[in-house]
DRENMILUM-701564 format. One line per 2 residues: number of its first residue (from 1); their letters; for each residue x, z negated, y negated of N, C-alpha, C. Coordinates in steps of 0.02 Angstrom, whole numbers. Atoms other than C-alpha are relative to their C-alpha. Example, Ala and Ser with C-alpha at 12.3 -4.5 7.8 and 13.67 -1.06 7.14 Angstrom:
% DRENMILUM-701564
1 = as = 45/0/59/615/-390/225/45/0/-60; -42/3/59/684/-357/53/-39/-37/-55 .
***
This chain:
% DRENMILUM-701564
1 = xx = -58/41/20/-1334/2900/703/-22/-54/-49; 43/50/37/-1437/2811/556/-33/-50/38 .
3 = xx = 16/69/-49/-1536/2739/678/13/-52/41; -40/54/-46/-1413/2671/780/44/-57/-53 .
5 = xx = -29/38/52/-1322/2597/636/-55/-43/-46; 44/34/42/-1470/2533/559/-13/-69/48 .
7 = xx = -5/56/-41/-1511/2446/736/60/-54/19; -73/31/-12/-1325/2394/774/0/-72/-84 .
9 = xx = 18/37/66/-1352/2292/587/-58/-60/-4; 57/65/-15/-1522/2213/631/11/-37/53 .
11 = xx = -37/50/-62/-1440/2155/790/51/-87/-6; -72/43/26/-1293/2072/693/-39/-60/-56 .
13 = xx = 54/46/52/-1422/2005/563/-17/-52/30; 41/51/-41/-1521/1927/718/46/-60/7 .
15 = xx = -36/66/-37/-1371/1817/774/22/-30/-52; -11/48/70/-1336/1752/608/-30/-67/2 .
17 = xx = 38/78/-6/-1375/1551/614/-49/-8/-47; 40/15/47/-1512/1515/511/44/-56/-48 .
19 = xx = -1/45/46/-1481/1433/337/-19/-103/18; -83/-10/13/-1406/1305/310/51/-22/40 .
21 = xx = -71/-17/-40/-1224/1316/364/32/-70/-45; -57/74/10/-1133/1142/378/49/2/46 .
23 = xx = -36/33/-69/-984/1080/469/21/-77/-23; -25/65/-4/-924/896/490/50/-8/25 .
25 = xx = -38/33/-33/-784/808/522/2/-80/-12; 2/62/-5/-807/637/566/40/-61/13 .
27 = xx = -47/49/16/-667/540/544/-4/-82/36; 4/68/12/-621/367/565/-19/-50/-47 .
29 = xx = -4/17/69/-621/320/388/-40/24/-28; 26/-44/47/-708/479/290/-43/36/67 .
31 = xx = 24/-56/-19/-828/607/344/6/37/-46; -25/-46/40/-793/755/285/-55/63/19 .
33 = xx = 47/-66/-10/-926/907/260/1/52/-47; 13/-36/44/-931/1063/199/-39/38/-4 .
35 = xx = 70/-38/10/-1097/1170/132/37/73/-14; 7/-49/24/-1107/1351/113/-67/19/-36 .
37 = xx = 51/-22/57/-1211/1397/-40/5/65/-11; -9/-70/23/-1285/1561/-39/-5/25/-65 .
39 = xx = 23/-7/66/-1286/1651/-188/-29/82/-2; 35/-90/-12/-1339/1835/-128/-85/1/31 .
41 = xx = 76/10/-23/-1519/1765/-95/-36/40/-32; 54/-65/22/-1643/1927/-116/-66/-26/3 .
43 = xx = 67/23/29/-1802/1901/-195/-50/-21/67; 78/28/-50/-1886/1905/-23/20/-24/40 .
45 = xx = 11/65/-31/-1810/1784/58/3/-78/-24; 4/58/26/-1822/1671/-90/-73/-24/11 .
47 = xx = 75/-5/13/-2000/1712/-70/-5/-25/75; 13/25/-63/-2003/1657/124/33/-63/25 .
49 = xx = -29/46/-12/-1865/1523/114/-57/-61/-8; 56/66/7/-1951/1356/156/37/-68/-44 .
51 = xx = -20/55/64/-1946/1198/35/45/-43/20; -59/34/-18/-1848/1097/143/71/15/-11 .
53 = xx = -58/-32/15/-1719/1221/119/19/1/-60; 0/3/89/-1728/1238/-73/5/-76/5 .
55 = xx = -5/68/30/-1733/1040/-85/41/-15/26; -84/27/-32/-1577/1021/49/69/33/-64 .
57 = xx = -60/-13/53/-1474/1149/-87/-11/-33/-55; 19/54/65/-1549/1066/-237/57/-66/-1 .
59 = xx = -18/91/-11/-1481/893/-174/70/15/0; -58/-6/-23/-1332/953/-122/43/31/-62 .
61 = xx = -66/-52/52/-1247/1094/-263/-50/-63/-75; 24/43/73/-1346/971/-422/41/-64/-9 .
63 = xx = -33/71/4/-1263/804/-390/82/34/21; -62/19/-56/-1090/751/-363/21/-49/0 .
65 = xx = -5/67/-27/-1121/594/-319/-73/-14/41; 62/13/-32/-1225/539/-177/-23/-67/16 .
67 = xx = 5/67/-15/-1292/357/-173/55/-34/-45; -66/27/30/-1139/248/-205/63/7/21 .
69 = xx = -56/-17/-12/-1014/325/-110/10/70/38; -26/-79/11/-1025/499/-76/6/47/-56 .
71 = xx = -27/-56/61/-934/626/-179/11/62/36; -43/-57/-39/-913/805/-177/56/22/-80 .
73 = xx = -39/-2/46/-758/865/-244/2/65/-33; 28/-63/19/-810/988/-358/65/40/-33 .
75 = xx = -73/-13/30/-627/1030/-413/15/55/81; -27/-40/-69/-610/1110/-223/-32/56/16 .
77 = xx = 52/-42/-6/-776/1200/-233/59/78/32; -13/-103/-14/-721/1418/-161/-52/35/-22 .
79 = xx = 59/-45/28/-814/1523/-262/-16/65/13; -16/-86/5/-872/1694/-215/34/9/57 .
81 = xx = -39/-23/-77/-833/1680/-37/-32/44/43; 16/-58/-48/-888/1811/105/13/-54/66 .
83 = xx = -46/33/-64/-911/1725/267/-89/29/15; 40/-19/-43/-1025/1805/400/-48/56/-49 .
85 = xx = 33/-33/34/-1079/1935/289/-46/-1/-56; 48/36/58/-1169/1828/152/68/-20/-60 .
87 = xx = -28/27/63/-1077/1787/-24/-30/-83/-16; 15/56/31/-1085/1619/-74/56/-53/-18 .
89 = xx = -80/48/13/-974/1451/-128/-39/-52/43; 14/53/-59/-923/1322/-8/30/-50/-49 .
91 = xx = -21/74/23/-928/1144/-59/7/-43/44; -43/42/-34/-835/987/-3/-22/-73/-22 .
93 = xx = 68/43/27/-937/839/12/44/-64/61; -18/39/-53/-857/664/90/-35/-73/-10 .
95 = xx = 29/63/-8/-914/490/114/14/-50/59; 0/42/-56/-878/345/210/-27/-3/56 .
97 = xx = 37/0/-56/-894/343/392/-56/-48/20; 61/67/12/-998/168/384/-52/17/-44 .
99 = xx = 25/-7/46/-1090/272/282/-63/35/50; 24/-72/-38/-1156/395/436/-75/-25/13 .
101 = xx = 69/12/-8/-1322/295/477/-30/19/-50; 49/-24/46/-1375/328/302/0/79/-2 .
103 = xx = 23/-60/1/-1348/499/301/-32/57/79; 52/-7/-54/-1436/512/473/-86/-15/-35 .
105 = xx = 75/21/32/-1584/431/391/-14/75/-52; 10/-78/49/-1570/571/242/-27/51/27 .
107 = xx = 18/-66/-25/-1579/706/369/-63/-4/27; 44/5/-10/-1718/617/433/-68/32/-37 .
109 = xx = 32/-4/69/-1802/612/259/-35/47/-36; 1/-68/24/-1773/785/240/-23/47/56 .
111 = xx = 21/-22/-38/-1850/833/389/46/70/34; -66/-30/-1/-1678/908/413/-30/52/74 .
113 = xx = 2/-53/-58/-1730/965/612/-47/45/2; 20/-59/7/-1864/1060/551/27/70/-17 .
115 = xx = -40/-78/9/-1741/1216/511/20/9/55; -46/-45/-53/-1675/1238/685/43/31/-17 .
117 = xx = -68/-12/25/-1516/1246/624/34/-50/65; -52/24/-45/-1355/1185/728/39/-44/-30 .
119 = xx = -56/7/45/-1238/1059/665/56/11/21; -64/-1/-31/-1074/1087/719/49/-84/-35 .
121 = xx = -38/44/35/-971/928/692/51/-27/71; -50/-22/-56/-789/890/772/20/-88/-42 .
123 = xx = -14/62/23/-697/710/751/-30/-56/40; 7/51/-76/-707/564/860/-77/-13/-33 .
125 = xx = 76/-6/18/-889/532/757/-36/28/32; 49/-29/-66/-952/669/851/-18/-10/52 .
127 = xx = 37/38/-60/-972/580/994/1/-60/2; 28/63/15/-986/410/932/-71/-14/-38 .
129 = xx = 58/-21/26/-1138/465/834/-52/26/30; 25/-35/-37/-1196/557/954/-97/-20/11 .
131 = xx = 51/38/-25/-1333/451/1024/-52/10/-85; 40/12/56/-1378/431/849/-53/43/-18 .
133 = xx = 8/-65/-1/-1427/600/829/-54/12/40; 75/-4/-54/-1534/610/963/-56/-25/23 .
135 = xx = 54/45/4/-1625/477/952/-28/-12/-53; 56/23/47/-1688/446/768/-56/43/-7 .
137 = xx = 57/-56/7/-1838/500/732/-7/54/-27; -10/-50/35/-1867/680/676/55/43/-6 .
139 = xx = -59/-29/-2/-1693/727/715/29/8/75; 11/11/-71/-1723/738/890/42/93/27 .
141 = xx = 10/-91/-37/-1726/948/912/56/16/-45; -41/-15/44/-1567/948/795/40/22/40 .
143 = xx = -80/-15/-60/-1442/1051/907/68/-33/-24; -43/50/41/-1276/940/886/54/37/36 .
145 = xx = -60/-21/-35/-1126/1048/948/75/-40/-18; -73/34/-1/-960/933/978/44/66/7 .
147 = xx = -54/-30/14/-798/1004/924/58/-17/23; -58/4/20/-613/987/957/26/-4/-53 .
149 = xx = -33/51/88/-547/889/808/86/62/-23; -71/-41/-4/-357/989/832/-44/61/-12 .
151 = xx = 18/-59/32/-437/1152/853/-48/49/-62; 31/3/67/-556/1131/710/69/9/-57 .
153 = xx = -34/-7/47/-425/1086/608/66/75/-8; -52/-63/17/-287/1241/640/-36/62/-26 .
155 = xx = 35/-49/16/-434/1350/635/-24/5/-71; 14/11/71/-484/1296/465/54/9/-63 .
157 = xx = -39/-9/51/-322/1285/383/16/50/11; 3/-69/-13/-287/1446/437/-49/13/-48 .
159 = xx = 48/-38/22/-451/1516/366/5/-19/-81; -18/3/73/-413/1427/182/34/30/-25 .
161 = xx = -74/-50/33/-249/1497/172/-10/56/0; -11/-64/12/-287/1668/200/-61/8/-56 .
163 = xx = 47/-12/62/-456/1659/67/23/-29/-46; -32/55/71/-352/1559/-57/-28/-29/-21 .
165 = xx = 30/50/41/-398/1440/-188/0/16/-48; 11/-21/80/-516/1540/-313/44/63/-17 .
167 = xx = -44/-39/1/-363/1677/-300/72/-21/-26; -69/36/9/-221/1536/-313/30/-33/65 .
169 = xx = -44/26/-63/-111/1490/-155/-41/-62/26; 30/51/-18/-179/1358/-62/52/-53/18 .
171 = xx = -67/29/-17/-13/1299/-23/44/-31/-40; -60/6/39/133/1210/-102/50/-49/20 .
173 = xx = -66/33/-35/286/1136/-93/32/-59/-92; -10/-11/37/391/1026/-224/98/13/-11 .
175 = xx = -79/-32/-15/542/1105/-303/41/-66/-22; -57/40/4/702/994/-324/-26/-84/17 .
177 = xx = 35/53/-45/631/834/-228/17/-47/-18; -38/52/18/763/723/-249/31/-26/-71 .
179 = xx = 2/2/108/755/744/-461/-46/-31/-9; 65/4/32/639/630/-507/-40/22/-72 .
181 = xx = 11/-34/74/640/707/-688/3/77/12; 24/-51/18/636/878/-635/-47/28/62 .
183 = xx = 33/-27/-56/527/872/-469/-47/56/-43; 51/-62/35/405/1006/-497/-61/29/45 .
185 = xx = 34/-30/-62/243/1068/-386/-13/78/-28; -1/-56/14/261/1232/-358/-37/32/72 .
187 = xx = 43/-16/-60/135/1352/-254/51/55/61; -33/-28/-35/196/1453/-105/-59/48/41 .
189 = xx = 64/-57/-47/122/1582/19/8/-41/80; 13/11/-95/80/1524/226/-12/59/29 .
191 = xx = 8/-62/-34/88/1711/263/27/10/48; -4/-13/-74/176/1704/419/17/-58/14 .
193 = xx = 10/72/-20/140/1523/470/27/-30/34; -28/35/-75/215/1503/645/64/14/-32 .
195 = xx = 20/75/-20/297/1404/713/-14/-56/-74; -5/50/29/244/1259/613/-27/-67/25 .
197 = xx = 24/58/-27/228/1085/618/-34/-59/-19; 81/41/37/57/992/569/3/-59/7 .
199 = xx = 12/104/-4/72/813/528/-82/-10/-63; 86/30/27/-134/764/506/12/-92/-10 .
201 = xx = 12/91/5/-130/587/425/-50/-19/-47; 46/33/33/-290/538/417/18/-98/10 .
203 = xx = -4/41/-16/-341/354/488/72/-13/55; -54/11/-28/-200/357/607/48/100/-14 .
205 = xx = -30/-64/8/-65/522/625/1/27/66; -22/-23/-47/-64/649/742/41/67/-39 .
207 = xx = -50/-49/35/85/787/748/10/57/53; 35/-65/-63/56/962/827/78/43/-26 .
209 = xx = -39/-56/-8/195/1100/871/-66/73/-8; 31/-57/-29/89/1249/817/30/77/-1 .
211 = xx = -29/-70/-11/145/1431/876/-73/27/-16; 64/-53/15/-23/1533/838/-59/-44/-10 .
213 = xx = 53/32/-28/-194/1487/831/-44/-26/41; 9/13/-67/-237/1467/993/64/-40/51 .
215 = xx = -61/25/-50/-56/1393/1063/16/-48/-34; -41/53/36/-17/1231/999/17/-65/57 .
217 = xx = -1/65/-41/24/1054/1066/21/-52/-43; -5/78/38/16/872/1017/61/-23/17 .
219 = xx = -46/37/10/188/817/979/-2/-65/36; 3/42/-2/163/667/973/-65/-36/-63 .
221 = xx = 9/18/60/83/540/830/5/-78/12; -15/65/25/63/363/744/-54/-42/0 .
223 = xx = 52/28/24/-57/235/742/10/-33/-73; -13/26/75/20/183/561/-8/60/-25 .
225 = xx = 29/-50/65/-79/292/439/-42/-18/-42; 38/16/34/-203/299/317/-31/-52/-5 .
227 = xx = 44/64/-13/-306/172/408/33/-42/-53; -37/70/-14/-163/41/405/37/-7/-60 .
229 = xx = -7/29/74/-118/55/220/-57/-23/-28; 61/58/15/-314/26/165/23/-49/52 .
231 = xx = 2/45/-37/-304/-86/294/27/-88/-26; -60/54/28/-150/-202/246/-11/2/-61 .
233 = xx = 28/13/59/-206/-176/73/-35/-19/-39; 63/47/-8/-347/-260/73/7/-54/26 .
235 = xx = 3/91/-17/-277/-406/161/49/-15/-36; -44/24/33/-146/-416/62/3/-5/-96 .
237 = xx = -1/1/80/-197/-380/-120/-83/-15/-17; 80/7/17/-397/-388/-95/-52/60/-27 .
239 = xx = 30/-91/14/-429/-203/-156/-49/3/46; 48/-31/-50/-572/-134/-84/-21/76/13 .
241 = xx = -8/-69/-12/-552/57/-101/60/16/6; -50/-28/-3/-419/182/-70/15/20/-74 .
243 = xx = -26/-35/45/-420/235/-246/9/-62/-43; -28/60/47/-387/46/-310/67/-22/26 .
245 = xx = -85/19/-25/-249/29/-180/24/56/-42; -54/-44/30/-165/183/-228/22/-7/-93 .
247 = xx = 0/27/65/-201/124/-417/44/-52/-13; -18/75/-2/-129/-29/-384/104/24/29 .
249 = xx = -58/-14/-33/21/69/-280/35/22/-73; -56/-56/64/61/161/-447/39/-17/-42 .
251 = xx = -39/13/59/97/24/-552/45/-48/30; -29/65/-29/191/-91/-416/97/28/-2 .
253 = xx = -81/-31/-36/399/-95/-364/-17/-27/51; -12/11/-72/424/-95/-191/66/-30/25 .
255 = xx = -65/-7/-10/595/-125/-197/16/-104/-9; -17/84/41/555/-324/-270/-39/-26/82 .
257 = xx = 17/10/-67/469/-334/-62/39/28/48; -19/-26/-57/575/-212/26/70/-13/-19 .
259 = xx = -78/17/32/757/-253/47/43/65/24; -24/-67/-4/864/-108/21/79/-3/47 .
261 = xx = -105/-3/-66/1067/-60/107/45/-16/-59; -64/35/34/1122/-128/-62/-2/-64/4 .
263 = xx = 2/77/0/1053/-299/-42/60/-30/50; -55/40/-54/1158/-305/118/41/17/-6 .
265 = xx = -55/-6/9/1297/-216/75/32/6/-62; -41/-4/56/1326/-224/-105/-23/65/-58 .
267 = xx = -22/-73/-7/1314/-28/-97/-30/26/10; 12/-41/-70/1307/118/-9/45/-26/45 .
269 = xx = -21/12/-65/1326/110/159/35/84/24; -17/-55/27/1444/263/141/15/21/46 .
271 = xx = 0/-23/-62/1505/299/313/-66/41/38; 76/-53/-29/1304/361/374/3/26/-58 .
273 = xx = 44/-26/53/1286/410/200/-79/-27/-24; 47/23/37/1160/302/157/-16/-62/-68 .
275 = xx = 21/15/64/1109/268/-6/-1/-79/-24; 10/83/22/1105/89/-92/-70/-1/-6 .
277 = xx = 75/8/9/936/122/-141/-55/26/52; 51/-19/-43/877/174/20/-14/-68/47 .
279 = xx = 0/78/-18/768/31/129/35/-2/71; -34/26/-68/845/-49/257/-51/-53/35 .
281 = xx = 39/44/-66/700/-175/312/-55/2/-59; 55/4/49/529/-146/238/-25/-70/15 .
283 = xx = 31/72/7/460/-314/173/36/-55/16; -49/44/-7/614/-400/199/19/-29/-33 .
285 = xx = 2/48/63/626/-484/44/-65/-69/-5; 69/34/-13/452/-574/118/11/-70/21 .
287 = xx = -21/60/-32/554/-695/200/37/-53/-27; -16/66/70/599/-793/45/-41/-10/-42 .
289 = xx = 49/8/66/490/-892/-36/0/17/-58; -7/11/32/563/-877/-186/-34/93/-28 .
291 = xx = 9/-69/13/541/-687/-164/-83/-2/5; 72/2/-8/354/-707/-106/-48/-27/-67 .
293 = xx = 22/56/53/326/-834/-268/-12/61/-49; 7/-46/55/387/-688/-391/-26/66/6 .
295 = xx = 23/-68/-25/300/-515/-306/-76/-12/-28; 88/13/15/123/-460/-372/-34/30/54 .
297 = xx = 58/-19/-24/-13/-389/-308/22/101/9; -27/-60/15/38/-212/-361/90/20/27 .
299 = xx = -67/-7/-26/219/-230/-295/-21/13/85; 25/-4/-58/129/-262/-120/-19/59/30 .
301 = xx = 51/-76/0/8/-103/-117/44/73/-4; -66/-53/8/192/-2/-185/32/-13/97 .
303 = xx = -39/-2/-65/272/-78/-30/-17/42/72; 24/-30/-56/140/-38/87/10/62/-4 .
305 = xx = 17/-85/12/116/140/30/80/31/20; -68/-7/-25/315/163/58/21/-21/51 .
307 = xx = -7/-12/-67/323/108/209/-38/21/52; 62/-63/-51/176/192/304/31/68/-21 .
309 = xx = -32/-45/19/235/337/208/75/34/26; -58/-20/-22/415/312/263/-2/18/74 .
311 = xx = 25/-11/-68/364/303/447/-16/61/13; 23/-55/0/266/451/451/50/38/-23 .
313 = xx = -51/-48/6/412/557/382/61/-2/19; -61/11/-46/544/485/494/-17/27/42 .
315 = xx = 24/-11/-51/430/518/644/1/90/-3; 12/-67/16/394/696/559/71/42/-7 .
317 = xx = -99/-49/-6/608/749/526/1/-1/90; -50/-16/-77/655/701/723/-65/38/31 .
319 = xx = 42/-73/-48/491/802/792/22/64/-33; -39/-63/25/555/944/685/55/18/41 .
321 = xx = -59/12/-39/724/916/744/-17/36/67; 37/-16/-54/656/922/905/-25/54/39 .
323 = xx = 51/-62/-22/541/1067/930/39/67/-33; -39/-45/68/654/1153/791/-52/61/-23 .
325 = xx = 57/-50/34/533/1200/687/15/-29/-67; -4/27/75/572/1195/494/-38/4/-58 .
327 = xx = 41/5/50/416/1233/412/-48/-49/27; 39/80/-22/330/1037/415/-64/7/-46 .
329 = xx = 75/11/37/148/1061/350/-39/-96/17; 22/52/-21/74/898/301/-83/-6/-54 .
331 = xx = 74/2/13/-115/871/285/-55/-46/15; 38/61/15/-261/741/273/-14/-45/-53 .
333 = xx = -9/34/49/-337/639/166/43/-49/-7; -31/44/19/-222/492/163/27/38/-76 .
335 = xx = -30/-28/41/-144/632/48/-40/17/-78; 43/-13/66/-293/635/-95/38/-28/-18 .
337 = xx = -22/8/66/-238/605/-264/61/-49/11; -73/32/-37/-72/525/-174/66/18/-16 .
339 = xx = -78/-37/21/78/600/-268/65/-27/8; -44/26/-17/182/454/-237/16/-4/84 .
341 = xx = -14/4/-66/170/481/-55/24/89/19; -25/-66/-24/192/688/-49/59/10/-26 .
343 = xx = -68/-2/41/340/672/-173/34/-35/49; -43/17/-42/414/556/-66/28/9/64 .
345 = xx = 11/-33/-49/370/650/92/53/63/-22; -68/-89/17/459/814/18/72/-38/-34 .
347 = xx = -56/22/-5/605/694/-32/27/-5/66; -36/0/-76/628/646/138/18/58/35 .
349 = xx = 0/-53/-39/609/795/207/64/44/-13; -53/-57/20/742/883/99/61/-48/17 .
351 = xx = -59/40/-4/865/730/111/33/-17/48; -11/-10/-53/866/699/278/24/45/39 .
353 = xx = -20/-60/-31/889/857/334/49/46/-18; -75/-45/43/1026/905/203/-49/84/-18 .
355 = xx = 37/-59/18/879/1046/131/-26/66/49; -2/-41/-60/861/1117/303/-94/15/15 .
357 = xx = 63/21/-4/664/1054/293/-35/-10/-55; 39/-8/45/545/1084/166/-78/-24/0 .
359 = xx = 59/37/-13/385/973/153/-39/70/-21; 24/-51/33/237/1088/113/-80/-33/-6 .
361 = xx = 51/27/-8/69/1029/77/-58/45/-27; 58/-32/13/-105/1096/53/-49/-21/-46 .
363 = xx = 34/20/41/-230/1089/-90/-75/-22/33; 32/31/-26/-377/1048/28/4/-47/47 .
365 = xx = -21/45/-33/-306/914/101/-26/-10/80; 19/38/-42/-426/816/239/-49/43/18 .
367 = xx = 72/-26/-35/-574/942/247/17/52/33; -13/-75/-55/-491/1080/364/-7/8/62 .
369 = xx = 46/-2/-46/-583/1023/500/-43/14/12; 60/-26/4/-737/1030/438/-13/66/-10 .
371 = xx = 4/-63/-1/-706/1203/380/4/42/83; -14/-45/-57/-653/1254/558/-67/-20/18 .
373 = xx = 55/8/-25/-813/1170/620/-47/54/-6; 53/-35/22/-912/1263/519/-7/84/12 .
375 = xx = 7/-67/-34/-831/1436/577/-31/-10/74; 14/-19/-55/-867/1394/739/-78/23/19 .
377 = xx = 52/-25/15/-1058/1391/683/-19/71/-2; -5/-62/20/-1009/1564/615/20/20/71 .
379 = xx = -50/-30/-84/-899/1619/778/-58/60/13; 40/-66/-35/-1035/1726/864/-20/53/-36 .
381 = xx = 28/-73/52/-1080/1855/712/69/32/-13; -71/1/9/-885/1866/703/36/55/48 .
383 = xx = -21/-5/-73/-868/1921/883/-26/70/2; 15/-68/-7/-877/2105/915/-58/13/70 .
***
């Protein structure tokens, strides 16, 4: 019986991927990766681990900044995780997609395909890169497994939520929405998940009906997302990051570009029940000079961000509606350090719907692809 259990063990050992364990998601905008750092490394395989390996973790858990525009967000780090039978923390590492030749070159550098390792990476990158991959030098024998971008991602947020964050919810919601003095973010549990309904707004939005992890379907989605606020924000104010637009969104009014249902009626428009201060034509104030003369820069960047924003959570109430599904999970980076867009998202959500719909959002925002990627690496030691 020892022996069989000893063999049944070295079996399970064998199919273990060799060190190290990445996944990607390759975005339009961001790539998104996350490392598993072991930390249960026994003296003798520190003693057999090769240098490439020690100088790939080095590079990776020492910095958190790579070049001039990769960051990892060391605020997301999971410490003390269990995945495929090894202890270690996973880190969250992103960087511009225009960024991907250089960190092709890196892996070069690093003689990355000498580990016969796998990468797993999912996101339309994965096969726009592809070629890349296979052709630079030294990164030739790099196995490159393409992913499903959707099933990466359910599989991943799934797998956060049930290991939490550190032993704090991964989840949250906020309470009283429509208070702006007493909104509040408060955490919640995703313990029995289904049905729900996944609005991903990265570069553009897609919006999934999911019943389990394996049964879902693409709603629908938007090509007005993330992209198309950098986007318009940059032609319109000259910003050149997302974290100068949104800087720029924080200190703007939107309301001195967008014309609201009191401009045209005085009021409310009390018959629908809608609000004086709700808009009635985004950027409709654009069409007077006089209005164009007095708007800044920062009023612009507010506007945009409220109306990409508003879009996406109109589109997101009638697919609800729809599918009748009332727990609306919304996820992606567009949503980093974005509070004026999830606040306003869980306003809509509750207002519209007369409190029937509850926004809910996640503390790892955009990388729950890459995490699924990276199980799928795992998958086979998993598998009975």
């Amino acid at each position: 019986m020892v022996q069989h259990f000893d063999l049944t063990m070295k079996l399970i050992s064998e199919k273990k991927p060799a060190f190290p364990w990445f996944g990607m998601d390759i975005g339009g905008t961001l790539v998104k990766l996350v490392y598993f750092e072991p930390v249960d490394i026994t003296a003798e395989e520190e003693q057999e681990e090769v240098e490439n390996l020690k100088s790939i973790r080095r590079y990776l858990t020492s910095n958190v900044a790579y070049g001039k525009t990769g960051v990892r967000d060391v605020h997301l780090e999971l410490r003390n995780l269990t995945m495929c039978g090894r202890t270690g923390n996973l880190h969250f590492i992103r960087f511009p997609t225009q960024a991907m030749p250089r960190f092709i070159q890196m892996g070069r550098d690093k003689n990355f395909s000498s580990l016969h390792t796998t990468l797993c990476a999912t996101g339309g990158g994965a096969y726009k890169f592809e070629n890349d991959f296979r052709t630079v030098s030294d990164m030739a024998d790099l196995e490159l497994l393409k992913l499903d971008e959707l099933d990466c991602l359910i599989r991943g947020l799934l797998f956060v939520d049930r290991v939490s964050f550190n032993g704090h919810p991964e989840c949250y919601y906020f309470q009283n929405p429509s208070d702006t003095q007493s909104c509040v973010k408060r955490p919640c549990s995703l313990e029995d998940p289904f049905p729900m309904l996944l609005v991903n707004i990265g570069s553009g939005v897609s919006i999934l009906a999911v019943y389990s992890q394996d049964n879902y379907k693409r709603v629908t989605g938007t090509s007005l997302g993330g992209g198309t606020f950098l986007g318009l924000c940059c032609l319109l104010t000259g910003c050149e990051t997302f974290e100068e637009a949104l800087e720029m969104a924080s200190k703007g009014d939107s309301t001195n570009v967008d014309k609201l249902v009191k401009d045209i009626y005085g009021g409310d428009y009390e018959r629908f029940g809608l609000q004086g201060s709700a808009v009635a034509s985004s950027f409709g104030h654009m069409m007077s000079k006089e209005k164009r003369d007095s708007i800044s820069k920062e009023d612009l960047a507010r506007a945009t961000l409220v109306t990409i924003t508003n879009n996406i959570g109109s589109i997101a109430r009638m697919c609800a509606v729809n599918e009748k599904i009332e727990r609306v999970v919304f996820v992606g980076n567009f949503l980093r350090i974005n509070t004026v867009s999830t606040k306003l998202l869980a306003y809509a959500m509750d207002f519209w719907s007369k409190g029937q719909l509850r926004a809910l959002f996640l503390e790892h925002e955009g990388y729950f692809g890459a995490v699924g990627a990276l199980m799928e690496l795992l998958k086979t030691t998993e598998e009975p």
